[in-house]
Backbone bond lengths (Angstrom), bond angles and torsions (degrees), N, CA, C in turn:
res aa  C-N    CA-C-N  psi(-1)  N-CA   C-N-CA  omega(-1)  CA-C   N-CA-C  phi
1 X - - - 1.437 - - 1.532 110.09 -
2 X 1.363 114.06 -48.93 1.759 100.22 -173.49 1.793 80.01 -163.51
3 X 1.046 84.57 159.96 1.593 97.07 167.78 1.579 137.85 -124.51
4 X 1.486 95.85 140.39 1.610 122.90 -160.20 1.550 87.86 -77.81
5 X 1.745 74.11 153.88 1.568 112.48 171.53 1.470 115.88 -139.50
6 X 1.067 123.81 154.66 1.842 123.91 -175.17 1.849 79.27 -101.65
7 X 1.721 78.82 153.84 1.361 111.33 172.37 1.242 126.54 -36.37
8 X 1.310 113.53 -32.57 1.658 141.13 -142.23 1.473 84.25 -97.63
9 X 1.567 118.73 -45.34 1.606 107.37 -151.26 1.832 102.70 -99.63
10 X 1.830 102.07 -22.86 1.683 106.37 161.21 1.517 117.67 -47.27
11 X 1.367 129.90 -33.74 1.453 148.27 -134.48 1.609 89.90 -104.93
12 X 1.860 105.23 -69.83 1.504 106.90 159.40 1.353 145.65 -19.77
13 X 1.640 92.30 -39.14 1.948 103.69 -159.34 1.665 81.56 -88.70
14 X 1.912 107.24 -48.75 1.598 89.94 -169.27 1.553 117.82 -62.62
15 X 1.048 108.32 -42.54 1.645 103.66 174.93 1.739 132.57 -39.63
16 X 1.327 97.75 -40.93 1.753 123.57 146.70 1.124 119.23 -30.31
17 X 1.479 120.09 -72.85 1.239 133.81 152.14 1.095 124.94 -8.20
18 X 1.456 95.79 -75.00 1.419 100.92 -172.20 1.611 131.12 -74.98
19 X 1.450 106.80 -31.03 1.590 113.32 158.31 1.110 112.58 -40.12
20 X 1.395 128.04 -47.90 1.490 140.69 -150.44 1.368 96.18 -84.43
21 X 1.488 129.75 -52.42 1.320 126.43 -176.06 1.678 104.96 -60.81
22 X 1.590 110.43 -55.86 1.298 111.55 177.28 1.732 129.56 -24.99
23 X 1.508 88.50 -65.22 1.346 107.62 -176.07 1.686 117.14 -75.17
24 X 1.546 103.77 -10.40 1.525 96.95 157.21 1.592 125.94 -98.08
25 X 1.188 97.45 1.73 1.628 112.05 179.83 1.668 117.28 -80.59
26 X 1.664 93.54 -40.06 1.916 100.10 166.49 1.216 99.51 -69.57
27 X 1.352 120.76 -77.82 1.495 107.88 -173.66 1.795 141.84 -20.84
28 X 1.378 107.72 -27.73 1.258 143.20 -166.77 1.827 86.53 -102.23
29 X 1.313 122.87 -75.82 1.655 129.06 -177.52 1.672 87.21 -49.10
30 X 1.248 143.20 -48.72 1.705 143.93 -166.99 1.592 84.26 -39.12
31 X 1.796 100.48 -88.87 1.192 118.89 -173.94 1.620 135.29 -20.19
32 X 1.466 112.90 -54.77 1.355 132.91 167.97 0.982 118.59 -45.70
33 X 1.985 114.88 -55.99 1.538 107.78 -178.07 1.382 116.36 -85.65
34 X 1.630 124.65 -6.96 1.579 122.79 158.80 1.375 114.80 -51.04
35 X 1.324 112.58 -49.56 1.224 125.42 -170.08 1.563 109.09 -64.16
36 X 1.502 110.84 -53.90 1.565 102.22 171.89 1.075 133.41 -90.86
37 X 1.579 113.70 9.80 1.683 114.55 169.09 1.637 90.15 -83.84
38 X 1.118 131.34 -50.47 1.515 126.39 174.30 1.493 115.25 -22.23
39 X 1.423 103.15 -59.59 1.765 109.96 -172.23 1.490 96.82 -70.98
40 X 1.221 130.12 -20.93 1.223 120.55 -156.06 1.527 91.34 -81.05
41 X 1.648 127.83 -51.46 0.999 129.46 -173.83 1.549 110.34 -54.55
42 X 0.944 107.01 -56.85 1.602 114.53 -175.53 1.268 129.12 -42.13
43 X 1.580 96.28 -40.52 1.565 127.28 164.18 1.691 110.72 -49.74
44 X 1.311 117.76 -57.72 1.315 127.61 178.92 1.271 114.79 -67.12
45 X 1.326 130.44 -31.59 1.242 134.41 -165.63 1.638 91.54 -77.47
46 X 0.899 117.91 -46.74 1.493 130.76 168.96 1.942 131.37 -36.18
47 X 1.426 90.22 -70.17 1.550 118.03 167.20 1.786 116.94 -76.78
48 X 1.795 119.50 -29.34 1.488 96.61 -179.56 1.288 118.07 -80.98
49 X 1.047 126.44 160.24 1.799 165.48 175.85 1.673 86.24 -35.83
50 X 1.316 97.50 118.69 1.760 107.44 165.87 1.677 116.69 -128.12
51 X 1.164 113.28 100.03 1.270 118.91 -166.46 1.738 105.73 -140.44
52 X 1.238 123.48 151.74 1.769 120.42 169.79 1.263 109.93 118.27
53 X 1.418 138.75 169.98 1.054 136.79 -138.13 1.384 118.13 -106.43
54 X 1.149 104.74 109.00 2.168 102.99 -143.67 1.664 109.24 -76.68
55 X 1.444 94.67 -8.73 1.342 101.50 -170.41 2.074 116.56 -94.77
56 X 1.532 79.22 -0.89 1.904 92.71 -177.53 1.174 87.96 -48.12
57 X 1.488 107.89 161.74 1.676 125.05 149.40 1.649 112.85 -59.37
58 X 0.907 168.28 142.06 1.730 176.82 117.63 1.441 97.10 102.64
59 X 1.231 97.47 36.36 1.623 95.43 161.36 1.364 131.56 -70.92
60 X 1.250 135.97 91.15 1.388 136.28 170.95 1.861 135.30 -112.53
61 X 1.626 82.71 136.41 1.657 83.59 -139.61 1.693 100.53 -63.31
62 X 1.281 119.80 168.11 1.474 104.71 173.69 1.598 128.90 -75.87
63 X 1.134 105.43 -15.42 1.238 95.12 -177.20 1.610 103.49 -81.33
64 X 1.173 131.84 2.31 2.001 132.31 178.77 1.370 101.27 -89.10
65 X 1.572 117.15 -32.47 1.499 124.92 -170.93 1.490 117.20 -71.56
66 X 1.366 110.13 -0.89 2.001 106.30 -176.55 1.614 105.67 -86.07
67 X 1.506 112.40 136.43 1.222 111.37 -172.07 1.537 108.14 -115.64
68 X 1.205 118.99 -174.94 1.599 116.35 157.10 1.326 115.58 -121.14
69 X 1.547 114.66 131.38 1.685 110.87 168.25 1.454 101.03 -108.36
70 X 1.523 86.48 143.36 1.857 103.45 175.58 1.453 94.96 -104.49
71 X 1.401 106.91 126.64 1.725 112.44 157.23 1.309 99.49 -110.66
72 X 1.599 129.23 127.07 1.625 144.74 167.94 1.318 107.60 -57.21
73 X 1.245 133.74 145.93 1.273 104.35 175.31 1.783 87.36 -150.22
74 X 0.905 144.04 -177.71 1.730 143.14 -164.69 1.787 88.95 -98.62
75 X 1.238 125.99 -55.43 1.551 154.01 -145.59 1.593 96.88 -88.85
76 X 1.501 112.76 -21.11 1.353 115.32 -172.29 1.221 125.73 125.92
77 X 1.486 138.17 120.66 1.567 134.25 -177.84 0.503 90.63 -44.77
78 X 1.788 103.04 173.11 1.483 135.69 163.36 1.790 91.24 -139.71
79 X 1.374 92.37 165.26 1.573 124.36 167.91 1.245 140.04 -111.19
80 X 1.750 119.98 124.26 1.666 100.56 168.03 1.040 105.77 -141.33
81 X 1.527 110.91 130.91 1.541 135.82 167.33 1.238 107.42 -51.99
82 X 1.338 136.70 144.85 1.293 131.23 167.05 1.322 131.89 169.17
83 X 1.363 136.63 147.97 1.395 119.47 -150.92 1.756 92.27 -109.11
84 X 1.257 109.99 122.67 1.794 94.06 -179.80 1.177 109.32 -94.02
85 X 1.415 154.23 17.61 1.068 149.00 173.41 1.679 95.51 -119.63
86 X 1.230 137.45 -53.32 1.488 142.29 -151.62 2.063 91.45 -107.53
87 X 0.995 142.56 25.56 1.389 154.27 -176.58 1.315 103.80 -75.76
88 X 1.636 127.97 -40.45 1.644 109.98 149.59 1.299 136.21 -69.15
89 X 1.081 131.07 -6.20 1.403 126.48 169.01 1.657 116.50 -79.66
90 X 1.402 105.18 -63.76 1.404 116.23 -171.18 1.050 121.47 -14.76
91 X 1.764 116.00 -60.02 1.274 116.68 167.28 1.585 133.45 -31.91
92 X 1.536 113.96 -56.56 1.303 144.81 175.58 1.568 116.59 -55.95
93 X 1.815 111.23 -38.80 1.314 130.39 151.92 1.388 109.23 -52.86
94 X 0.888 137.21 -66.98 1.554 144.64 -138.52 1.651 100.21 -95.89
95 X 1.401 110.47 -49.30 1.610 97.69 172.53 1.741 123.91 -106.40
96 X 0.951 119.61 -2.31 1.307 112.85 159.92 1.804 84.86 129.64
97 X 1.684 106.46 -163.23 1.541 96.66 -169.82 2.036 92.38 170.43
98 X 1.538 126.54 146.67 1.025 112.33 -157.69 1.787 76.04 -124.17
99 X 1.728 109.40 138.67 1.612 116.74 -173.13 1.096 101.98 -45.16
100 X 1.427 120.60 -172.73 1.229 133.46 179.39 1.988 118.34 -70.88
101 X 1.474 93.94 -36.60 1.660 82.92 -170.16 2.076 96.09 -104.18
102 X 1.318 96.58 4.90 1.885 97.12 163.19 0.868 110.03 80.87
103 X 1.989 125.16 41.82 1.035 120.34 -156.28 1.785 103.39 -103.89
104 X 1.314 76.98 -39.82 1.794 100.65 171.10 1.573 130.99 -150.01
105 X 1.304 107.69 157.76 1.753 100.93 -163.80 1.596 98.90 -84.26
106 X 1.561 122.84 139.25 1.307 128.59 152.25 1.397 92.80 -85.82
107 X 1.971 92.16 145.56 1.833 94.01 175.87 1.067 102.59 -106.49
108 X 1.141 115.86 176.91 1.828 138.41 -155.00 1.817 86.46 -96.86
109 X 1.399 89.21 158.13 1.466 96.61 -153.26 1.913 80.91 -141.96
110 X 1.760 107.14 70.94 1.645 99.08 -170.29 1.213 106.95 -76.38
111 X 1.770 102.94 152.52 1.262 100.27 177.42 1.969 105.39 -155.06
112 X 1.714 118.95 -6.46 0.863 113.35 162.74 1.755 123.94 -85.49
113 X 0.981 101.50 -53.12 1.866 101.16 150.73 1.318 132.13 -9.83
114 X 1.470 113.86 -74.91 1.560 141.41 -157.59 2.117 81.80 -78.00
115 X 1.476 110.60 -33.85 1.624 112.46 -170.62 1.743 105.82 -66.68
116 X 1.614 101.13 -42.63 1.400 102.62 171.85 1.525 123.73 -69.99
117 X 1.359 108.98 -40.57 1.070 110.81 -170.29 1.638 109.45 -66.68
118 X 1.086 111.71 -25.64 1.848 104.97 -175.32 1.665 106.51 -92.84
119 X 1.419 113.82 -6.95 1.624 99.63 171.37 1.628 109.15 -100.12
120 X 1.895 112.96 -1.93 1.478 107.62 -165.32 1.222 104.91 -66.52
121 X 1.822 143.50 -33.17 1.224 153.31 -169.54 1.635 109.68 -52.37
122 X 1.399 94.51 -42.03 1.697 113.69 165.41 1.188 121.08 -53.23
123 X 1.053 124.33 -54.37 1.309 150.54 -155.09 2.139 95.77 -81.41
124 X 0.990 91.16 -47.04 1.235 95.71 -156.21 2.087 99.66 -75.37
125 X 1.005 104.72 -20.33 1.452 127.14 -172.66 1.748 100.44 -86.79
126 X 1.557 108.68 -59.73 1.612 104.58 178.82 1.314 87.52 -71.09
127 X 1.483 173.69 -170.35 1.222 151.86 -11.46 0.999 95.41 -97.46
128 X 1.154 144.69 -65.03 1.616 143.10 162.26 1.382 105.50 -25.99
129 X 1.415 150.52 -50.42 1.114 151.70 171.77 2.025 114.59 -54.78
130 X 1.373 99.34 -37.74 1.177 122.94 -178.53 1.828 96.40 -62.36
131 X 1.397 108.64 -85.83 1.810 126.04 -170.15 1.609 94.46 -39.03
132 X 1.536 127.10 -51.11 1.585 121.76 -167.97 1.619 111.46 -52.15
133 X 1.483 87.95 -33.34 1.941 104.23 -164.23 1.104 104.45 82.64
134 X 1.324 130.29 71.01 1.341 147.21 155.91 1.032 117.96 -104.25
135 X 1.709 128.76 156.70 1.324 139.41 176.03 1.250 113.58 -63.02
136 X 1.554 118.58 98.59 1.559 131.75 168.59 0.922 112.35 -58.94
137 X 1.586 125.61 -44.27 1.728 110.08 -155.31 1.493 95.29 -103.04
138 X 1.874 129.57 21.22 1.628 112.00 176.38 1.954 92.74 -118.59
């Protein structure tokens, strides 16, 4: 009529399963957050503070200087935005900063934040799209 299996090898097949789903679920989570650390950057390159003397020799403005690092990870990359040459300011950009002799506050002029915050809706929609096993890239 149909054919048996011992417990041992039901347990097996699901476990199978589940690697297989697993490991297509990072792959898919890989994809998603490439895709939206991209916009995220792009976003910033867009929105940060462009000011200084364009005509210096190796002058580069900050908002061209944000990069992305990929760390591999088994469990799933991760991402970081970040300017490696201009990495002390940003901060000081983004949240405000008191002059030099403390006379008065310059305000923060955010612009990585407001970058995350308008692609997180995305984000939050492809990963959910991702875990169901739905078509990411249509």
């Amino acid at each position: 009529m149909g054919t048996k299996i011992t417990i041992d090898e039901l347990a097996s097949l699901i476990s199978d399963d589940i690697n297989k789903y697993s490991e297509e679920v990072v792959d898919n989570l890989n994809q998603v957050l490439k895709k939206s650390v991209n916009n995220i950057k792009e976003n910033i390159k867009v929105s940060a503070p462009r000011s200084g003397d364009k005509q210096a020799k190796g002058y580069k403005p900050l908002a061209d200087s944000f990069t992305i690092k990929e760390t591999k990870e088994v469990k799933g990359n991760s991402y970081t935005i970040w300017s490696p040459k201009k990495y002390r300011i940003v901060h000081l950009l983004e949240n405000g900063f008191y002059h030099v002799r403390g006379k008065r506050r310059i305000a923060g002029r955010p612009f990585m934040r407001p970058s995350f915050e308008k692609e997180k809706p995305n984000i939050d929609r492809e990963v959910l799209k991702a875990i169901k096993g739905g078509n990411i890239n249509g």
